[in-house]
Backbone as ProteinMPNN parsed JSONL, in Angstrom:
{"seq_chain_A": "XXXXXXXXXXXXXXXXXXXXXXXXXXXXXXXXXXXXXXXXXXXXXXXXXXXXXXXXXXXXXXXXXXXXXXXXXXXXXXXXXXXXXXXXXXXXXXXXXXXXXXXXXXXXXXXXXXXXXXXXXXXXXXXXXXXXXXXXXXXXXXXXXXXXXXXXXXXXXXXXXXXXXXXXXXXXXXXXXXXXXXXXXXXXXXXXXXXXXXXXXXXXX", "coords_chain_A": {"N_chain_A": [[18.886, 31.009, 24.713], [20.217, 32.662, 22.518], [17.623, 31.932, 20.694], [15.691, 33.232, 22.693], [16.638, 36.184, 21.961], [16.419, 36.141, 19.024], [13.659, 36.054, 19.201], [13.002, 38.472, 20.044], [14.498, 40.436, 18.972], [13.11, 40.146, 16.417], [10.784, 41.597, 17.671], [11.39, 43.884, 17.539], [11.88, 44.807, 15.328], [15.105, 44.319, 14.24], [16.738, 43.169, 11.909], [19.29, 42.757, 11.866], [20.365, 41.88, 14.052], [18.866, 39.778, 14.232], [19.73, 38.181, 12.163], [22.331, 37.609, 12.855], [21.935, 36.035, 15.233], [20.442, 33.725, 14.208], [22.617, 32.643, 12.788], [24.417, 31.838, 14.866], [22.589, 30.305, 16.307], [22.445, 28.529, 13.909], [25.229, 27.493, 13.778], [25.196, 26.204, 16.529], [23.915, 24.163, 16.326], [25.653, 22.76, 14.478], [27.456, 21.968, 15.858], [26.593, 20.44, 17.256], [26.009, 18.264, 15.692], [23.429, 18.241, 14.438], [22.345, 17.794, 11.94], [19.516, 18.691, 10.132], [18.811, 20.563, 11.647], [20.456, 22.518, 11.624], [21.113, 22.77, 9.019], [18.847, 24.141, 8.09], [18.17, 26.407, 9.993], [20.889, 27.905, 9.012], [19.91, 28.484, 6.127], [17.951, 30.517, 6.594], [19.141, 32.419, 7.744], [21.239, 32.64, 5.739], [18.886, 34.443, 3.803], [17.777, 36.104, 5.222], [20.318, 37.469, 5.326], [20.998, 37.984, 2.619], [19.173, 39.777, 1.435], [20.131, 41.877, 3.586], [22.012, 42.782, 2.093], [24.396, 41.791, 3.12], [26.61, 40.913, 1.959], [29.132, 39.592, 2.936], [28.236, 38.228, 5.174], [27.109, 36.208, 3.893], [28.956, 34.71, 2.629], [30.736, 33.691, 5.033], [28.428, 32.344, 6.591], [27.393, 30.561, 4.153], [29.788, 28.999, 3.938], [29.747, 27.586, 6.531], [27.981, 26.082, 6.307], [28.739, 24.418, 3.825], [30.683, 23.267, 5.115], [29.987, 21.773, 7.76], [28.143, 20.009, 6.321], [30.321, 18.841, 4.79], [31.579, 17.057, 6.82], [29.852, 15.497, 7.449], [29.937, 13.441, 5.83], [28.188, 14.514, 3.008], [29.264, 15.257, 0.3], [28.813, 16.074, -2.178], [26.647, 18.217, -1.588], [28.001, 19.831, -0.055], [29.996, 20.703, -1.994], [28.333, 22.204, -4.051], [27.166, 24.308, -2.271], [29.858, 25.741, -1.402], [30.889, 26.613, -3.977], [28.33, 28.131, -5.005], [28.799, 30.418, -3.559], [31.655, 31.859, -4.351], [34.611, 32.925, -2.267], [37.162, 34.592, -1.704], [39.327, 33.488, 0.245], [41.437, 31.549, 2.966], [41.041, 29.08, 3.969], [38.247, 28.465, 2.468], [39.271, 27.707, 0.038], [40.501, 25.861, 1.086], [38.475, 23.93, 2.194], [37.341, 23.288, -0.274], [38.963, 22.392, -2.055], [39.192, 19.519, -0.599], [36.378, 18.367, -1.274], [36.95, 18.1, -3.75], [38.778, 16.268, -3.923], [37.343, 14.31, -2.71], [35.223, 13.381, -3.89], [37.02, 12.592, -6.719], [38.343, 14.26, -8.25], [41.163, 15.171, -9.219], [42.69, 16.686, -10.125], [41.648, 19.629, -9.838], [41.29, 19.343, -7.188], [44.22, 19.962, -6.861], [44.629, 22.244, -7.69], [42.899, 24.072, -6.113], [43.783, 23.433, -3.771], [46.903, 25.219, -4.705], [45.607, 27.297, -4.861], [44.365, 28.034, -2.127], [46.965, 28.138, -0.549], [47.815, 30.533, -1.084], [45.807, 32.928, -1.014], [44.734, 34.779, 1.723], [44.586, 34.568, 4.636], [42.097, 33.724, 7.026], [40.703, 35.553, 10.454], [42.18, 33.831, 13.315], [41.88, 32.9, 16.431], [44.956, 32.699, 17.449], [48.267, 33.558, 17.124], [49.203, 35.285, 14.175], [51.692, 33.995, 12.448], [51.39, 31.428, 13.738], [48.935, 30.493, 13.059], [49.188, 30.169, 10.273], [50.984, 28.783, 10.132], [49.918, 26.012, 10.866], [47.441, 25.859, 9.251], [49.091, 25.875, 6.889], [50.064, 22.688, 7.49], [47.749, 20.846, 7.357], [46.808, 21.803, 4.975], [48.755, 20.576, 3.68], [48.348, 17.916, 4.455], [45.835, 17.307, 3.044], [47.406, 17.08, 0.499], [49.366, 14.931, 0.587], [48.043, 12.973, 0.627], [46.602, 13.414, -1.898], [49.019, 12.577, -3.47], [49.791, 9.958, -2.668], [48.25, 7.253, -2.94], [48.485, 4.8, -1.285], [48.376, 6.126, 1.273], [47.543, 5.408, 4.098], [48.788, 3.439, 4.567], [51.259, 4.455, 5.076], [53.53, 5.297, 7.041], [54.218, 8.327, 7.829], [52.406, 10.119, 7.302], [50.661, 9.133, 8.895], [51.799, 10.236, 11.249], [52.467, 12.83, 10.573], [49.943, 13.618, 10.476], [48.754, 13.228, 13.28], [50.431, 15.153, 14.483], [49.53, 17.378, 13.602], [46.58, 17.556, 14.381], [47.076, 18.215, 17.068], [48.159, 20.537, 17.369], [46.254, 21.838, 16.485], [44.357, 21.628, 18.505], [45.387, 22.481, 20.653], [45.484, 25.327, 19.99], [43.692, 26.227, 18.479], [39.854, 26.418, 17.495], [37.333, 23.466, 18.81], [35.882, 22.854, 17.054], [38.101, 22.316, 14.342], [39.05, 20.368, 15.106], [37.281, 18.691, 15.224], [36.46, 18.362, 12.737], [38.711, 17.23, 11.439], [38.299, 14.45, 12.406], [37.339, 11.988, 11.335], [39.41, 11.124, 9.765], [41.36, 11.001, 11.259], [40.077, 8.702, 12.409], [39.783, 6.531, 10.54], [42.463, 6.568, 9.828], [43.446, 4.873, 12.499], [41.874, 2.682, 12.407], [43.255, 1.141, 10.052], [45.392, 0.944, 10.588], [44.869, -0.923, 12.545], [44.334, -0.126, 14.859], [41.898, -0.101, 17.203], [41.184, 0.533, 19.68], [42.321, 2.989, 20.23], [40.489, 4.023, 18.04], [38.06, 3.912, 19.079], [37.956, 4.71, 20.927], [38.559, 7.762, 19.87], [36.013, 7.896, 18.56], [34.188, 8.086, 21.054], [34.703, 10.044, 22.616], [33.93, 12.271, 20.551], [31.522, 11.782, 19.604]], "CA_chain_A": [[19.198, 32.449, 24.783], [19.816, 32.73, 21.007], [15.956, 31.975, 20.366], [15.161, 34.273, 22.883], [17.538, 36.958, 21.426], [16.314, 36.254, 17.991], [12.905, 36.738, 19.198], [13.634, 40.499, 20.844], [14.887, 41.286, 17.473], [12.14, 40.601, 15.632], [10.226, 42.18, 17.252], [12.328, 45.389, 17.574], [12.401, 44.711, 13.806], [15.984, 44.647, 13.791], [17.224, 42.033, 11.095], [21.113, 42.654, 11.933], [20.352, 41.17, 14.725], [17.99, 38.572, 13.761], [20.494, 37.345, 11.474], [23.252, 37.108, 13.845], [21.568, 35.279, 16.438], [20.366, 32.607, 13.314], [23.69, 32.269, 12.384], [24.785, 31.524, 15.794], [22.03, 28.757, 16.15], [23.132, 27.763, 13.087], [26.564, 27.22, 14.976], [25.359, 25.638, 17.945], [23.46, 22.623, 15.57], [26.543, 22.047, 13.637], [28.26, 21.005, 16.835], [25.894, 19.134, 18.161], [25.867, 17.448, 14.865], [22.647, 18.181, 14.086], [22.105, 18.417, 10.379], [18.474, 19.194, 9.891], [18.088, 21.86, 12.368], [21.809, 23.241, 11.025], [20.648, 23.774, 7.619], [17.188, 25.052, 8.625], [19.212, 28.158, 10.466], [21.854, 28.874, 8.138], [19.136, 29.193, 5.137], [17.142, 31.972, 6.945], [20.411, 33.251, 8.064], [21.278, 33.547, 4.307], [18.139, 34.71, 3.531], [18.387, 37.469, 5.543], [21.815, 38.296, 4.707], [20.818, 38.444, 1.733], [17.862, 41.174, 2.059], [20.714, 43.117, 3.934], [23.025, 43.277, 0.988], [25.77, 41.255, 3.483], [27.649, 39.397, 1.219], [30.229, 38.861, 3.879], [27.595, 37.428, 6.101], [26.331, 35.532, 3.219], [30.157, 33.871, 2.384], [30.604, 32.797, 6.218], [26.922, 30.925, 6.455], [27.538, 29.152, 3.216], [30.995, 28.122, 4.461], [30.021, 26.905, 7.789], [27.003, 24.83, 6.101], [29.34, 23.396, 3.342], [31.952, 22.289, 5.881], [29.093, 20.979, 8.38], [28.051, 18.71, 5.191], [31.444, 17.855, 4.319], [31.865, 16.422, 7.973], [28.674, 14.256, 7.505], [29.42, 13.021, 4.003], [27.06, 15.317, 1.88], [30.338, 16.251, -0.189], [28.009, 16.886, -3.672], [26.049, 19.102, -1.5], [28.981, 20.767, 0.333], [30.322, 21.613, -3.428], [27.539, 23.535, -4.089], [27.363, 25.536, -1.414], [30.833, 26.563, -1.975], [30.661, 27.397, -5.262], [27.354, 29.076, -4.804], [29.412, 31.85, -2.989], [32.932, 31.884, -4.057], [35.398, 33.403, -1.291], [38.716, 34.646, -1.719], [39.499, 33.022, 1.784], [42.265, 30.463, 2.457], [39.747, 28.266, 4.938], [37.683, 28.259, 2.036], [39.634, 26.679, -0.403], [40.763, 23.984, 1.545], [37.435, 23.082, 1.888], [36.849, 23.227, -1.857], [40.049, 21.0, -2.483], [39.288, 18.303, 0.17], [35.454, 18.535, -2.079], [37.242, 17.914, -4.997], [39.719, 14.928, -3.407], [36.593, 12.993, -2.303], [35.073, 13.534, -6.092], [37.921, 11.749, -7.258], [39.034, 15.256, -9.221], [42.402, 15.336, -8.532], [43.417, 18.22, -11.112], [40.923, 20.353, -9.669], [41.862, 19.616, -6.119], [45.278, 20.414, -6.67], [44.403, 23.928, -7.625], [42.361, 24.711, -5.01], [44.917, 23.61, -2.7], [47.583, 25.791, -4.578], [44.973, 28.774, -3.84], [44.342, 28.065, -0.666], [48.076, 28.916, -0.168], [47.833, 32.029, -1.985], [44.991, 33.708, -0.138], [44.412, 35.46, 2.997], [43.828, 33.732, 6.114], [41.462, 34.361, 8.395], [41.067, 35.6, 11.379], [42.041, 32.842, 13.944], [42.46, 32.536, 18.284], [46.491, 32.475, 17.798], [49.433, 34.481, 16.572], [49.051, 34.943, 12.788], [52.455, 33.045, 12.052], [51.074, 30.089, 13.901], [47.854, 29.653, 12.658], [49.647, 29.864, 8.765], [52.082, 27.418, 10.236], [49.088, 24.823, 11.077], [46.975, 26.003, 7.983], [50.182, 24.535, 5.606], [50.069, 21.478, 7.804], [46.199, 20.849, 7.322], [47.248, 21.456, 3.368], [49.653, 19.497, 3.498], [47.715, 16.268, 4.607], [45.224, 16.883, 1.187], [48.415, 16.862, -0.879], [49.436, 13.81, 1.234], [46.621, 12.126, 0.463], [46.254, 13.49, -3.267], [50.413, 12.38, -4.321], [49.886, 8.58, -1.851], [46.852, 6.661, -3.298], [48.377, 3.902, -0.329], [48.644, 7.143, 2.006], [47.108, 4.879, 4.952], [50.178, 2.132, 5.168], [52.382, 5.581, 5.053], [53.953, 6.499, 8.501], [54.77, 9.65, 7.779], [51.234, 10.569, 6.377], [50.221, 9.249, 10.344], [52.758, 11.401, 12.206], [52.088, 14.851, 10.357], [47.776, 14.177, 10.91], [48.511, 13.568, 14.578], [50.988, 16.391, 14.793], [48.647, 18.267, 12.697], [45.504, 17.587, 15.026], [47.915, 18.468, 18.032], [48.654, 21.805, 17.187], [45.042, 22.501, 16.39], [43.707, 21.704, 19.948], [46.403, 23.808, 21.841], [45.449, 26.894, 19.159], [42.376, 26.47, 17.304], [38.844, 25.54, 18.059], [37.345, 22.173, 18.956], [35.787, 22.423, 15.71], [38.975, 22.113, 13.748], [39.566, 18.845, 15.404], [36.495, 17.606, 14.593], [36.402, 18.371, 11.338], [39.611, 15.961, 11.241], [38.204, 13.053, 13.034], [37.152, 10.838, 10.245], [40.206, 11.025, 8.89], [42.157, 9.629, 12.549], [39.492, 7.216, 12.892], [40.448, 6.073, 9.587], [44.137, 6.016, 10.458], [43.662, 4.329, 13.54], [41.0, 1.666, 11.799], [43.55, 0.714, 8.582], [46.481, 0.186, 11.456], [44.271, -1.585, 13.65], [44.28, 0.543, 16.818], [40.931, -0.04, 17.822], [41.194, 0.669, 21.075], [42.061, 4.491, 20.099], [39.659, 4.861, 17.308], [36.628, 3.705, 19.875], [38.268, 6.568, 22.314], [37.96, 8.543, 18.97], [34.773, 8.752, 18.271], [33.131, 8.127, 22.086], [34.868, 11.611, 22.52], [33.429, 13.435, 19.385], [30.482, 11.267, 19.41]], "C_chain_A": [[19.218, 33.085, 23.392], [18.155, 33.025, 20.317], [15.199, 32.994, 20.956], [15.931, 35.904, 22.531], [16.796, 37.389, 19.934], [14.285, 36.986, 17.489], [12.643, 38.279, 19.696], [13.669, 40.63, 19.476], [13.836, 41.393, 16.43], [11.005, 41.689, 16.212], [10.293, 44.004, 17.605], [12.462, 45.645, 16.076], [13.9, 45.003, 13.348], [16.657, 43.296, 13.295], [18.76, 41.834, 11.129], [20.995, 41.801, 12.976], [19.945, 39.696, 15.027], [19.131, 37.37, 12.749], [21.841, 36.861, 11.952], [22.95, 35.992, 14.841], [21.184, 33.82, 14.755], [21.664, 32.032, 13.159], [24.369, 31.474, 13.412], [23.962, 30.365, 16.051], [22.629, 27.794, 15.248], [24.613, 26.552, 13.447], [26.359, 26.264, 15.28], [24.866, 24.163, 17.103], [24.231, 21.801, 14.653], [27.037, 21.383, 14.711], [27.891, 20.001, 17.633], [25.699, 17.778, 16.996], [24.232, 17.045, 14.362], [21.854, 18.774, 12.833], [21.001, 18.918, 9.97], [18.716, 20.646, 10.634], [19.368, 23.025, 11.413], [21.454, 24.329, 10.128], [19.552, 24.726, 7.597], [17.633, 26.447, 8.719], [20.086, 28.721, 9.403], [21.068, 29.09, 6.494], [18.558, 30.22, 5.444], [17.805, 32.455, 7.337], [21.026, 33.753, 6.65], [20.504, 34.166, 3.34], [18.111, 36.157, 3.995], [19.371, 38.384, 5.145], [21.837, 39.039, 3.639], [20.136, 39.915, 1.28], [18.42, 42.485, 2.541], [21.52, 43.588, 3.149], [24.297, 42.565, 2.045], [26.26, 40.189, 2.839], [28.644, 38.892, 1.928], [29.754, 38.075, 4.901], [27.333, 36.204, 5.214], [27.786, 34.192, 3.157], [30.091, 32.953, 3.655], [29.512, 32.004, 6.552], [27.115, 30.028, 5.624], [29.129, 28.46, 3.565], [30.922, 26.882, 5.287], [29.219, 25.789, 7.412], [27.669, 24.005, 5.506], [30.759, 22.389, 4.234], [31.229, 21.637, 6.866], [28.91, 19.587, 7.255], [29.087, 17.751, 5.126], [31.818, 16.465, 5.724], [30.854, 15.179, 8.379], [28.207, 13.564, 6.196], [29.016, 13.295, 3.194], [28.048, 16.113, 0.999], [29.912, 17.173, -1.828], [26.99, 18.46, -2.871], [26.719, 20.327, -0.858], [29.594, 21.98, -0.831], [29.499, 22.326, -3.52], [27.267, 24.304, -3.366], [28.366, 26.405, -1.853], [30.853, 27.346, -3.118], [29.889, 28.118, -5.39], [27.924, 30.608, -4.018], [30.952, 31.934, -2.553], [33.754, 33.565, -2.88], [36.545, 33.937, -1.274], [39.429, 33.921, -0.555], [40.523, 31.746, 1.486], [41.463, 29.142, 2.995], [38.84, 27.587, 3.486], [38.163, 27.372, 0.393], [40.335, 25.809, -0.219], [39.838, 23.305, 1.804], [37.067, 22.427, 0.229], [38.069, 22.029, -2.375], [39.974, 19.765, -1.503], [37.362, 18.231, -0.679], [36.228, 17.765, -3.466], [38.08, 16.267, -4.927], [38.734, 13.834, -3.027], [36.068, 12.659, -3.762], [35.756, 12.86, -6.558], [38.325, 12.802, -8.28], [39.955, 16.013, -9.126], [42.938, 16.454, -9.277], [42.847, 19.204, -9.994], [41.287, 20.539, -8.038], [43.213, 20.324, -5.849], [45.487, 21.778, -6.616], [43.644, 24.346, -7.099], [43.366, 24.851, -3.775], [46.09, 24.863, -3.201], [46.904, 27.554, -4.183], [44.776, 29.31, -2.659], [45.766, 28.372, 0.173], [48.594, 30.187, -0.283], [46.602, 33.144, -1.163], [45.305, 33.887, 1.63], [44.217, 34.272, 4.039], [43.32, 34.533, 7.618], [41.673, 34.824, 9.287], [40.977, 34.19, 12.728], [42.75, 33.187, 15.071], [43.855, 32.304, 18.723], [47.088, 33.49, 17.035], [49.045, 34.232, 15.007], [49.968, 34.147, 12.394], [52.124, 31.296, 12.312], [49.868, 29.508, 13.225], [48.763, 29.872, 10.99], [50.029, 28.98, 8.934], [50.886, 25.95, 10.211], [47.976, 24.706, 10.027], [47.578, 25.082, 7.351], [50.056, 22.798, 5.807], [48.908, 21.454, 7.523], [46.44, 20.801, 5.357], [47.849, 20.193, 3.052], [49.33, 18.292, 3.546], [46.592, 16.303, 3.216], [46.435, 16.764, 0.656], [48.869, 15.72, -0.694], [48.934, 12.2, 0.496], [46.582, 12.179, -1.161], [47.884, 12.224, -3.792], [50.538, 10.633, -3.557], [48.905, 7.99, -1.973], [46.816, 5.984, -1.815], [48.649, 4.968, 1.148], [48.235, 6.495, 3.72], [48.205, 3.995, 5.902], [51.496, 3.194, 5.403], [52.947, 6.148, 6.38], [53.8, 7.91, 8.643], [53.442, 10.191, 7.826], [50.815, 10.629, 8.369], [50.688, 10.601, 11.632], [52.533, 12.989, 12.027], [50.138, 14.799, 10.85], [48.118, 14.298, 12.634], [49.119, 14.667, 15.22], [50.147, 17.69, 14.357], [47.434, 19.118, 14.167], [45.993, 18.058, 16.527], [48.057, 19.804, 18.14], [47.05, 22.442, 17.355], [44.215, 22.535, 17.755], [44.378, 22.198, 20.628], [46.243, 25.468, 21.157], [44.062, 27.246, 18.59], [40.386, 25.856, 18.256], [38.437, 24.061, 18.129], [37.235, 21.939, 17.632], [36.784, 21.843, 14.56], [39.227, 20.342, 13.633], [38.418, 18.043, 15.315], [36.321, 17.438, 13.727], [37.292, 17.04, 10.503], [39.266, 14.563, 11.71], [38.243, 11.685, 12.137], [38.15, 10.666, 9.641], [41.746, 10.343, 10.544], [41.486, 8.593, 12.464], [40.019, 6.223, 11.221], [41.54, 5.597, 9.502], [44.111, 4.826, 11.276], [42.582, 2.635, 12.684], [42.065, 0.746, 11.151], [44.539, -0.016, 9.641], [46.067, -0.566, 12.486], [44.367, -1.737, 15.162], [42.947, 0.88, 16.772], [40.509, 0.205, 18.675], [41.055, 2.581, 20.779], [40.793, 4.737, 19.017], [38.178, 4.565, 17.89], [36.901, 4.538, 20.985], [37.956, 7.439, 21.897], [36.177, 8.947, 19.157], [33.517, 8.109, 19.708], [33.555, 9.725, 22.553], [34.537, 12.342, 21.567], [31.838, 12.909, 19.428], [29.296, 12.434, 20.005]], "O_chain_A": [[18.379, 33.93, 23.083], [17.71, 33.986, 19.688], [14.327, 33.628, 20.362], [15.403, 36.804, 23.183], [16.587, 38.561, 19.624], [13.782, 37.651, 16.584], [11.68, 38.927, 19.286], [12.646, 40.993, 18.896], [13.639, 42.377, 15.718], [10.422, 42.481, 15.471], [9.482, 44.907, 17.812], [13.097, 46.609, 15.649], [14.122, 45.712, 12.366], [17.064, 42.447, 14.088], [19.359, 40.935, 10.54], [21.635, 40.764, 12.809], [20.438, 38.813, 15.729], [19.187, 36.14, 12.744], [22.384, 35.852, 11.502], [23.785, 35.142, 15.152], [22.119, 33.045, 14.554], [21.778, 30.837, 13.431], [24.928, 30.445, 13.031], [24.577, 29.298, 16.038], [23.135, 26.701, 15.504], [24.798, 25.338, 13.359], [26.906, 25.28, 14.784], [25.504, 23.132, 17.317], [23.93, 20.719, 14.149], [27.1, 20.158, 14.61], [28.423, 19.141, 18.335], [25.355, 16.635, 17.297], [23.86, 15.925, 14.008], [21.096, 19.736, 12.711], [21.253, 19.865, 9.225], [18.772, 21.705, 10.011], [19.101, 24.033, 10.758], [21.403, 25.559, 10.104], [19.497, 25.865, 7.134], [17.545, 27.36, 7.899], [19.986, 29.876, 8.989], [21.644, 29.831, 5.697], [18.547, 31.078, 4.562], [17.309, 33.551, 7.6], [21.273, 34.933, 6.403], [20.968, 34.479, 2.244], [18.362, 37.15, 3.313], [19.346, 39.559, 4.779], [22.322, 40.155, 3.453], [20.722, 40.912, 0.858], [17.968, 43.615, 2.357], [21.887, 44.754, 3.294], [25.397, 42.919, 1.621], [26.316, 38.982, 3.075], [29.091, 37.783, 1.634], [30.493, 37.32, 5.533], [27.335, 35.121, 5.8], [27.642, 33.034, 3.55], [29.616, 31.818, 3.626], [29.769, 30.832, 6.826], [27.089, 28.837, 5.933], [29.336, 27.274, 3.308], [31.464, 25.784, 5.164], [29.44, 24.675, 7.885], [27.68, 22.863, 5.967], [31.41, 21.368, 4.012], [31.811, 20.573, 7.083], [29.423, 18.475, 7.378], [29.069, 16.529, 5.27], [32.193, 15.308, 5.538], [30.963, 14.286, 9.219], [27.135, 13.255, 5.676], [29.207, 12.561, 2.225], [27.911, 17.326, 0.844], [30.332, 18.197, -2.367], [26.733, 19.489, -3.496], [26.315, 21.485, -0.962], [29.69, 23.207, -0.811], [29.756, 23.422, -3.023], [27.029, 25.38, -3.914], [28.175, 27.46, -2.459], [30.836, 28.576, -3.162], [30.3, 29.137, -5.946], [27.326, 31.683, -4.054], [31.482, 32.018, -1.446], [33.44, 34.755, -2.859], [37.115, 33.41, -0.319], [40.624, 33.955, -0.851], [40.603, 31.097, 0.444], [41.358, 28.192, 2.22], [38.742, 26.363, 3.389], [37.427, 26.579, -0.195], [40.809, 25.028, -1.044], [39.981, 22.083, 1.757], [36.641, 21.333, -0.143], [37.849, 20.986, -2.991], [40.858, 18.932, -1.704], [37.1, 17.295, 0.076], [35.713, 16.775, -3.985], [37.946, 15.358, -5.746], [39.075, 12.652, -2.99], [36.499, 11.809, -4.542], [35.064, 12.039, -7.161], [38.708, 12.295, -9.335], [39.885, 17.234, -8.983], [43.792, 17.128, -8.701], [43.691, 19.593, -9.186], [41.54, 21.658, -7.593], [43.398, 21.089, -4.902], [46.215, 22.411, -5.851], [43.392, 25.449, -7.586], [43.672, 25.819, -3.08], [46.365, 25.621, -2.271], [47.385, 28.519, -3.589], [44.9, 30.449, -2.207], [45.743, 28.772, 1.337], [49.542, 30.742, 0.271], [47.0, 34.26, -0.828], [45.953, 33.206, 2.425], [43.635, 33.196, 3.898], [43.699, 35.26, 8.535], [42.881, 34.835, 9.525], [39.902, 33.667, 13.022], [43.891, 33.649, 15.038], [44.162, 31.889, 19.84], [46.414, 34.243, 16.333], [48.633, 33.135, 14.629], [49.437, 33.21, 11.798], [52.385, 30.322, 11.607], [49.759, 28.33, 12.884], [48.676, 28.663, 10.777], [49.736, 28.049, 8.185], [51.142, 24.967, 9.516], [47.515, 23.582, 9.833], [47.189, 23.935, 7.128], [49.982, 21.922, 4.945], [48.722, 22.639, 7.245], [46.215, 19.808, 4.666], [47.538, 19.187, 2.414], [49.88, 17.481, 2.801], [46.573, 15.345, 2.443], [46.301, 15.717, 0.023], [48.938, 15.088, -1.748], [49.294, 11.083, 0.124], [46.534, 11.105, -1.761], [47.671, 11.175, -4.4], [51.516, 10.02, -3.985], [48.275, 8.05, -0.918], [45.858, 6.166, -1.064], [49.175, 4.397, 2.104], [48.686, 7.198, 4.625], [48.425, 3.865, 7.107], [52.573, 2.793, 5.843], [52.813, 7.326, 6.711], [53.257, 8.482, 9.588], [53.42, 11.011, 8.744], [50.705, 11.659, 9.034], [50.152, 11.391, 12.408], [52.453, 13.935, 12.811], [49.403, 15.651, 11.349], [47.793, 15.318, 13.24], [48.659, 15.175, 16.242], [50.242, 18.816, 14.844], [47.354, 20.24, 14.668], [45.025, 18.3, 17.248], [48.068, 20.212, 19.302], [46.727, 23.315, 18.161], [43.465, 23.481, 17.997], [43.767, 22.503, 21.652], [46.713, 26.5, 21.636], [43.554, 28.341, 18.347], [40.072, 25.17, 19.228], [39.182, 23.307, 17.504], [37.974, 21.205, 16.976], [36.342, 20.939, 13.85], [39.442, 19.517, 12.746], [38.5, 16.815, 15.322], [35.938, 16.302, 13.448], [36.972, 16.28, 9.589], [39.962, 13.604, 11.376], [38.952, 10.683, 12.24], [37.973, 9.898, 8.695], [42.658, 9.516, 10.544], [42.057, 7.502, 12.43], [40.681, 5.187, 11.292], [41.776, 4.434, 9.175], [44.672, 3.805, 10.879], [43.171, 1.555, 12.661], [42.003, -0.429, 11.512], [44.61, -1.244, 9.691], [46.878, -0.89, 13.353], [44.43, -2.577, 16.06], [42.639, 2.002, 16.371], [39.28, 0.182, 18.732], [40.073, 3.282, 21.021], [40.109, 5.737, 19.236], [37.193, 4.933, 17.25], [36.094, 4.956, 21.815], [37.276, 8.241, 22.536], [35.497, 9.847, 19.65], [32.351, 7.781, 19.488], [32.655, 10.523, 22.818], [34.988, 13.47, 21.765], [30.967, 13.763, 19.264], [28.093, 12.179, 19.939]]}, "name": "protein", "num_of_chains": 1, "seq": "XXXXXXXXXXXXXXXXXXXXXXXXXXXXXXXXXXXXXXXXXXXXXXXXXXXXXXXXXXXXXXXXXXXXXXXXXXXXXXXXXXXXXXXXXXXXXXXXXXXXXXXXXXXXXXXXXXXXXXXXXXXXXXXXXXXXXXXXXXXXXXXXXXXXXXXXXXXXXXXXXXXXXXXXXXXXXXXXXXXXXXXXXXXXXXXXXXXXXXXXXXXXX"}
């Protein structure tokens, strides 16, 4: 529907539209986990954007690509995205500090994270107090992680991700919770619940 959407628009020649519907493919190939086609879309989606003078279209495309990346390991190429179109956004530098935490550039993470407390937050599918409330938590597990090298053998560290990831599937999109996966299956791996982290990822799979 998209494709046929995107074709209407062209040839109505209307590029607002054209670039919406890209963007939205763009979307649909991150969730399917399909990295080629992903990037494909959200370059001629910022290509466009560009052309229209939407720099606010332009921020959200390079977001969604560098946090697609980050979710499939490509964290050198995630960084540059980001940086290629800094954000004031709080979303956006918690990506940039979980970027910086895989890097091994723990200064640098830290002050993204304290920005990412300091900015705006999006608009998100719940009460504004709640989604801040589950934002902090979501912080809170990079700082976790940054101040607990052994953050794995850490109870506590377990209890706030699954409370974390809990909150986010009764409020937030799936996406959220997939974004976190690698980081349960991880949990569940180090403590050797195998059983859940092969429930893990046959449900995200």
């Amino acid at each position: 529907c998209l494709q046929r959407g995107m074709d209407q628009a062209y040839r109505e020649r209307s590029l607002n539209i054209m670039t919406e519907c890209c963007l939205f493919l763009g979307n649909c190939y991150s969730s399917l986990n399909q990295l080629k086609q992903t990037q494909e879309h959200y370059a001629d989606a910022i290509r466009m954007a560009r052309s229209l003078g939407r720099q606010d279209l332009m921020e959200v495309i390079t977001y969604n690509l560098a946090t697609t990346e980050l979710q499939m390991g490509l964290t050198e190429k995630a960084l540059y995205h980001l940086l290629s179109a800094p954000w004031n956004e709080a979303m956006y530098f918690h990506k940039l500090a979980i970027c910086y935490e895989r890097l091994g550039q723990e200064k640098l993470a830290r002050v993204a994270l304290d920005r990412a407390l300091e900015a705006p937050l999006g608009d998100l599918p719940c009460d504004p107090p709640q989604a801040r409330e589950i934002f902090e938590q979501m912080c809170g597990l990079v700082r976790f992680r940054l101040d607990h090298k052994g953050y794995l053998q850490e109870p506590e560290y377990g209890k706030a991700l699954h409370s974390c990831v809990r909150s986010m599937e009764q409020q937030f999109s799936i996406g959220f919770v997939r974004f976190h996966v690698p980081w349960l299956e991880e949990w569940y791996a180090a403590n050797r619940q195998y059983r859940q982290a092969y429930e893990l990822v046959r449900k995200f799979s």
